[in-house]
C-alpha positions as CSV (number, residue, x, y, z in Angstrom):
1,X,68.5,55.1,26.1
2,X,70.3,56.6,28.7
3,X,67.7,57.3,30.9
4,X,67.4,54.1,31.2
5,X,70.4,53.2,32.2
6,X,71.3,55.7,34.7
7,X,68.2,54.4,36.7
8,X,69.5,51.0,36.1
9,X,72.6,52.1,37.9
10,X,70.3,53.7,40.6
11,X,68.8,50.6,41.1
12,X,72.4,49.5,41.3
13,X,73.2,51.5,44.0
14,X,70.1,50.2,46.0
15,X,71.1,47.0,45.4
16,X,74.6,47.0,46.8
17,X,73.5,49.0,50.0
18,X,74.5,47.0,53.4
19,X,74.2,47.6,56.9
20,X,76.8,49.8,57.8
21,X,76.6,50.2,61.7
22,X,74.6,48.7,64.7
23,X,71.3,49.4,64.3
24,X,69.9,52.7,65.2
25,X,73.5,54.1,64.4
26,X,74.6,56.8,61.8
27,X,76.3,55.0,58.4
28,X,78.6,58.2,58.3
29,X,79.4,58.2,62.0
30,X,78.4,55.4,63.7
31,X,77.1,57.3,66.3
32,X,73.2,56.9,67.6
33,X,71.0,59.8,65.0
34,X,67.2,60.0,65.0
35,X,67.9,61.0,61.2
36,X,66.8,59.3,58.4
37,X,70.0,58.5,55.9
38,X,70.1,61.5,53.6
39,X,73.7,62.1,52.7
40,X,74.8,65.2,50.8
41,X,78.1,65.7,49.3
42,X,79.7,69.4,49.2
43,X,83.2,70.5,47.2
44,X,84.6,72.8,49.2
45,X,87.8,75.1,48.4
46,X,91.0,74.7,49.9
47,X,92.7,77.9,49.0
48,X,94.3,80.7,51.8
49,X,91.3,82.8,50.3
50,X,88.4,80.6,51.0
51,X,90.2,79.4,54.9
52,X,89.0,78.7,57.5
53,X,86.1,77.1,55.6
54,X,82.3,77.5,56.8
55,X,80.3,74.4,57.8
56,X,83.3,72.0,57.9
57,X,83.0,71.1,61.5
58,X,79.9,69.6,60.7
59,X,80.9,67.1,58.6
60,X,81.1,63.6,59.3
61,X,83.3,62.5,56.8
62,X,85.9,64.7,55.2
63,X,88.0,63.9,51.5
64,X,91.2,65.9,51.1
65,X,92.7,64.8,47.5
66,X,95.2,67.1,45.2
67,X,93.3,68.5,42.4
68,X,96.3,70.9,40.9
69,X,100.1,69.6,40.2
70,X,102.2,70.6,43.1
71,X,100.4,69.7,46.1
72,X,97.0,72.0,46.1
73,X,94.2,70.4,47.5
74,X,90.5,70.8,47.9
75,X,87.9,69.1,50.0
76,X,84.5,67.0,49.8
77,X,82.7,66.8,53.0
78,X,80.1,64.3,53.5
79,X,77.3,65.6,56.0
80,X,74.2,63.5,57.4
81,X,74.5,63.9,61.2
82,X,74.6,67.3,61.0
83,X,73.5,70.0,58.7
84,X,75.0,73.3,59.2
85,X,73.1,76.2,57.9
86,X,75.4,77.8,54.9
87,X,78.9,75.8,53.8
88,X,81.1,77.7,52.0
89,X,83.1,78.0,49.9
90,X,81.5,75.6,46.9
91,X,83.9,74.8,44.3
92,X,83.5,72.6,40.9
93,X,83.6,68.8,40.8
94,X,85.8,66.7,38.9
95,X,85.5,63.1,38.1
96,X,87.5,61.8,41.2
97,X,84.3,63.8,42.7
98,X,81.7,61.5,41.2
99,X,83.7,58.4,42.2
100,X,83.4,59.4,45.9
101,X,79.8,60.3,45.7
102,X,79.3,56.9,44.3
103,X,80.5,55.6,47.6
104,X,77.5,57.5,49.4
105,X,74.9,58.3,47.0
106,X,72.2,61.3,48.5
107,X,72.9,65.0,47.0
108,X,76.0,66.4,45.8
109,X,76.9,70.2,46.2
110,X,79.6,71.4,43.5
111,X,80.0,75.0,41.6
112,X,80.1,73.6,37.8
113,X,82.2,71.1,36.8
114,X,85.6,70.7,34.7
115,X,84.3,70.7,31.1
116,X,87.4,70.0,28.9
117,X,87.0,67.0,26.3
118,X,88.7,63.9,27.6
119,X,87.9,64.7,31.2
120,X,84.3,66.1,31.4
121,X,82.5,65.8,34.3
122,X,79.2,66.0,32.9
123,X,79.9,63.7,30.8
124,X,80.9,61.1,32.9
125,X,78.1,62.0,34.8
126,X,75.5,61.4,32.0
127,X,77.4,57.8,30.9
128,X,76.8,55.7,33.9
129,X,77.5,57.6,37.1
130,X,74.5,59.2,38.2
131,X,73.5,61.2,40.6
132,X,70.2,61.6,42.7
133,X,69.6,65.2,43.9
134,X,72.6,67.5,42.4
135,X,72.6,71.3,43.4
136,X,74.8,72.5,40.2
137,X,75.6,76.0,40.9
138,X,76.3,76.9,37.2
139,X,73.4,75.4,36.1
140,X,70.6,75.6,38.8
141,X,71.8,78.9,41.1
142,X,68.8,78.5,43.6
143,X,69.9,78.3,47.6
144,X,74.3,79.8,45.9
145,X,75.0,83.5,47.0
146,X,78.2,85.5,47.3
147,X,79.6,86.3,50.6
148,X,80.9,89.8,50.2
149,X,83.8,89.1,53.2
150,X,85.2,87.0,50.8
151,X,86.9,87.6,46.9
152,X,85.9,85.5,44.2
153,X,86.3,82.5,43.8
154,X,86.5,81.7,47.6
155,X,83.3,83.1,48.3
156,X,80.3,80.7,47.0
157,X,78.4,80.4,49.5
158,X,76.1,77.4,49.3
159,X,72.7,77.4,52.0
160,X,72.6,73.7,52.8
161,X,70.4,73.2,55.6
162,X,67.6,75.1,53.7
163,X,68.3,73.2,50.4
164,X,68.3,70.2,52.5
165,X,64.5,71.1,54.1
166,X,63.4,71.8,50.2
167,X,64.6,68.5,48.7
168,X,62.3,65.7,48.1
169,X,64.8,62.4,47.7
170,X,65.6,59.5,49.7
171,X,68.9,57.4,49.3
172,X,69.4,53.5,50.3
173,X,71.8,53.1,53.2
174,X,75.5,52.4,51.8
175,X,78.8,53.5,53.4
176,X,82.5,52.6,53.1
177,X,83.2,52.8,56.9
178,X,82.3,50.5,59.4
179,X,81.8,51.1,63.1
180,X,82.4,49.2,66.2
181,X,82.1,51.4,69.9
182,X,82.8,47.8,71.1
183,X,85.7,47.2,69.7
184,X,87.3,49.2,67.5
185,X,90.5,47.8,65.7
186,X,93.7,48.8,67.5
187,X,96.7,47.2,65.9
188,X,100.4,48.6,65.5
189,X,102.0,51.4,67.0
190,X,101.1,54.4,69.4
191,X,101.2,57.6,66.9
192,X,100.0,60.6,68.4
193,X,101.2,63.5,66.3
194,X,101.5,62.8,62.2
195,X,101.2,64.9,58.9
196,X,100.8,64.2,55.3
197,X,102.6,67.4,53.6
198,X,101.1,67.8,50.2
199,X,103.1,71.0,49.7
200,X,104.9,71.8,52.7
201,X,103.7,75.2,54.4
202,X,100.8,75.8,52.4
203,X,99.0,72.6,51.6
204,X,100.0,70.8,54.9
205,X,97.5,68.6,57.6
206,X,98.4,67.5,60.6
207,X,96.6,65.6,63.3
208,X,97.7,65.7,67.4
209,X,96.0,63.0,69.4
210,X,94.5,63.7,72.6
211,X,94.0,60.8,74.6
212,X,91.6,62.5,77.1
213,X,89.0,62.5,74.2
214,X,90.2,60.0,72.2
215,X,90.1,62.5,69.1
216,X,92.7,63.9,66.8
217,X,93.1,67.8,67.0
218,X,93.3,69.3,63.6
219,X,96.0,71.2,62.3
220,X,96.4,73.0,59.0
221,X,100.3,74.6,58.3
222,X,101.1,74.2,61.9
223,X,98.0,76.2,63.2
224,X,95.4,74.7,64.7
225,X,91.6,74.1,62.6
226,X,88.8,76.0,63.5
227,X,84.9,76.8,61.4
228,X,85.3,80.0,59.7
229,X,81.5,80.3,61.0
230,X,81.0,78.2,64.7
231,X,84.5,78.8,65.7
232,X,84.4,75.2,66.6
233,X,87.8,72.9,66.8
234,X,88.3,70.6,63.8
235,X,88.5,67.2,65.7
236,X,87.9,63.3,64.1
237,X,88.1,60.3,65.6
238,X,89.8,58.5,62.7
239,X,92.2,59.4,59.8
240,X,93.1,57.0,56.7
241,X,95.5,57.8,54.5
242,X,94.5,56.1,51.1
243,X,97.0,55.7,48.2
244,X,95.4,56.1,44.8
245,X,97.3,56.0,41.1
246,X,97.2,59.8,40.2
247,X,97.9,60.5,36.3
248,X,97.6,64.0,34.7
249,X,95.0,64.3,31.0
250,X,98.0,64.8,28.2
251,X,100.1,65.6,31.1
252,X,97.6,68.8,32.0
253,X,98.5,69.2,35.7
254,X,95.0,70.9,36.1
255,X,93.2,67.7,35.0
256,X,93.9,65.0,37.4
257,X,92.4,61.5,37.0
258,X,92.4,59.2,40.2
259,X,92.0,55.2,40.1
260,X,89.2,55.2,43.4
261,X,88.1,51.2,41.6
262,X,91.1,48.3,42.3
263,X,93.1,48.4,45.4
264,X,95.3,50.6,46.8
265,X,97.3,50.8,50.5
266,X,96.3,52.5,53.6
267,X,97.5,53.8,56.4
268,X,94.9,53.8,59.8
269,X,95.2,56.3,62.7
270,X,92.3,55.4,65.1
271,X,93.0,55.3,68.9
272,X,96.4,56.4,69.0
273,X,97.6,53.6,67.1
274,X,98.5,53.3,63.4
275,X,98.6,50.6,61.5
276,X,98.2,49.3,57.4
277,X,96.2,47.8,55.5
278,X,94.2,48.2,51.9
279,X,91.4,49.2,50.4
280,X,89.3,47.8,47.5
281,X,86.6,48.7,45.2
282,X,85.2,46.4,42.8
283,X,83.4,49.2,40.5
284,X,81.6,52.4,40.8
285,X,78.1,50.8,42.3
286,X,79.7,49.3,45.2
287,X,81.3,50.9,48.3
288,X,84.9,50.8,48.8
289,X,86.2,48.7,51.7
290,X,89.0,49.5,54.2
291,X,91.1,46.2,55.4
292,X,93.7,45.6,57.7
293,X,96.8,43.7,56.8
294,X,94.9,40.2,57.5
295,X,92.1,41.4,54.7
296,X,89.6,42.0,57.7
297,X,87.8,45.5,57.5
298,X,89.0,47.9,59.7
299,X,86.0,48.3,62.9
300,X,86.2,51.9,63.5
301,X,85.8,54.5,66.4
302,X,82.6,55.8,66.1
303,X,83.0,60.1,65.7
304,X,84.7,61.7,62.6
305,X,86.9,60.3,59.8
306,X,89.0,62.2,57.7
307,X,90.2,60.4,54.6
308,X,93.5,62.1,53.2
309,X,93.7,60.8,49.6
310,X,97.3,60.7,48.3
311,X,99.4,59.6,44.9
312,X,101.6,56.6,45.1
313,X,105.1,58.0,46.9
314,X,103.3,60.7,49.1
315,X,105.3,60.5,52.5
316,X,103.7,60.7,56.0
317,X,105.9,62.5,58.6
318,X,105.7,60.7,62.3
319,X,106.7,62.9,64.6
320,X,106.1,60.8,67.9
C-alpha cells in the first residue's frame, strides 16, 4: 500500500512542476545550461573540523538552517549547473532535510539519518515524502570514502560527479526561485555588508557586496569563504533570510523540527538592496514561493542564492 502511494506523490511532484526561468535557462540559477534538470541534494557539515567544505563553490543553491540548540548549523547544497567531482563532508539528514528536497526533487546525498522515535527520518520518508534517487551512506556505501586529512566525522567524503554519471533518473522541472536578468526586483534600501550570527564567532555568515560584480563575497567568522578543494571564492548573487517556527522533540535540543509548509517572513539581499517580504508553501508537493511585501514573487538576479534559514527572533546585523 505504500508503494503506491509514494509514486502517487511522485506523480505529485510532476504535477506541480512549472516553468521556473526563460526558456533555455537553469531552474537553480537562471543562468543559460546545455544540462538537462537533474538536481541532487547533498548534507554537508558545518563543523571547524569538516571547514572549508569541498565542492561547495559549486553549488547553485545553498540551505544553512540550525540543526543543534545554540546556534550550530549545517548545510544542504543544491547542485545542477555544476557537478564537482567529490563534495565533502556528507552528514545525516533530518526531516527539515526532506522538506527542502521536496522543493527540488532529483537525488539527495545524506550520511544516515536521525533515527529516534518521534522524529525518524526514515520514517517520514517511507509515509509520504519520497524520494527519487537517494545515495544513503549507512545503507548503500557505494561512490562514500574517508578522506584521511580529515578526523571522523568531518571526513565523509561523497564522489558526486561519478555517482551522478552512474545514475539512471530523470526529475520534472520544479524550483522555488524565480529569475529575471531583465529585471530583477530592487526594492528598499542599499545594504552592502550584513550577517546573521547564529552563534557569534563560530556559527557566524556574512555577506560584503561588490558592486563591480554585482555578487555578495562570502564570509564565515569574519574570514573570507573559500572551496577546501578549488580554492575558489564563495560568492552568490542573492541571499534570503527565511524565518521558520523552530521547536525542539520533548525539548531534545538535538532534534529540531522546522515548519517549511505555511508562511513565514523574509528578508531579500539582491543587488545591493534589501528588502521584505514572505514566503509560502501550501504542502510538501508544491514549491515554496518567495513574495515581496505587495505578495508578488520576488524576480531574482540570475547567479547563486544562498537561503539562510533562521527561528522566529534571529537578528540580522546591518553594518552599512
Amino acid at each position: 500500500m505504500k508503494s503506491h502511494r509514494l509514486w502517487a506523490l511522485l506523480a505529485a511532484l510532476c504535477l506541480w512542476a512549472a516553468p521556473c526561468a526563460a526558456q533555455g535557462a537553469s531552474p537553480t540559477t537562471g543562468l543559460e545550461t546545455g544540462r538537462a534538470y537533474r538536481p541532487v541534494l547533498v548534507n554537508l557539515d558545518n563543523e571547524p573540523g569538516a571547514r572549508p567544505q569541498i565542492g561547495l563553490a559549486a553549488a547553485d543553491v545553498v540551505y544553512e538552517m540550525v540543526l543543534y540548540e545554540g546556534g550550530y548549523t549545517r548545510y544542504t547544497a543544491v547542485y545542477n549547473d555544476r557537478i564537482p567531482e567529490y563534495v565533502e563532508s556528507v552528514r545525516s539528514a533530518r526531516i527539515c532535510h526532506v522538506d527542502l528536497y521536496g522543493d527540488w526533487g532529483g537525488a539527495f546525498v545524506f550520511n544516515g539519518v536521525q533515527e529516534k522515535a518521534g522524529t525518524n527520518t526514515y520514517e517520514y520518508i517511507e509515509d509520504g515524502h519520497p524520494i527519487l534517487q537517494a545515495w544513503d551512506g549507512i545503507k548503500s556505501p557505494k561512490f562514500y570514502s574517508r578522506d584521511e586529512n580529515r578526523q571522523s566525522p568531518n571526513n565523509v567524503r561523497f564522489a558526486l560527479a561519478q555517482a551522478m554519471e552512474s545514475a539512471d533518473f530523470t526529475a520534472p522541472e520544479r524550483s522555488p526561485l524565480r529569475f529575471d536578468a531583465e529585471s530583477p526586483t530592487r526594492a528598499g534600501d542599499d545594504v552592502v555588508e550584513f550577517a546573521i550570527p547564529y552563534r557569534v564567532g563560530s556559527y557566524h555568515p556574512s555577506y560584503l557586496y561588490d558592486a563591480d560584480s554585482g555578487s555578495y563575497r562570502r564570509y564565515y567568522n569574519g574570514q573570507p569563504m573559500y572551496d577546501g578543494m578549488s580554492g575558489e571564492a564563495i560568492t552568490c548573487q542573492n541571499v534570503i533570510v527565511m524565518t521558520a517556527q523552530l521547536t525542539w522533540y520533548e525539548k531534545d535540543g538535538e532534534r529540531p523540527l522546522y515548519r517549511l509548509t505555511g508562511t513565514g517572513a523574509c528578508t531579500y539581499f539582491t543587488g545591493g538592496k534589501r528588502f521584505e517580504g514572505t514566503w509560502e508553501r501550501e504542502s510538501w508537493s508544491q514549491t515554496t514561493r518567495y513574495l515581496d511585501a505587495q505578495g508578488e514573487e520576488v524576480r531574482f538576479t540570475p547567479g547563486r542564492t544562498f537561503i539562510q534559514i533562521v527561528p522566529e527572533g534571529q537578528r540580522i546585523d546591518i553594518f552599512g
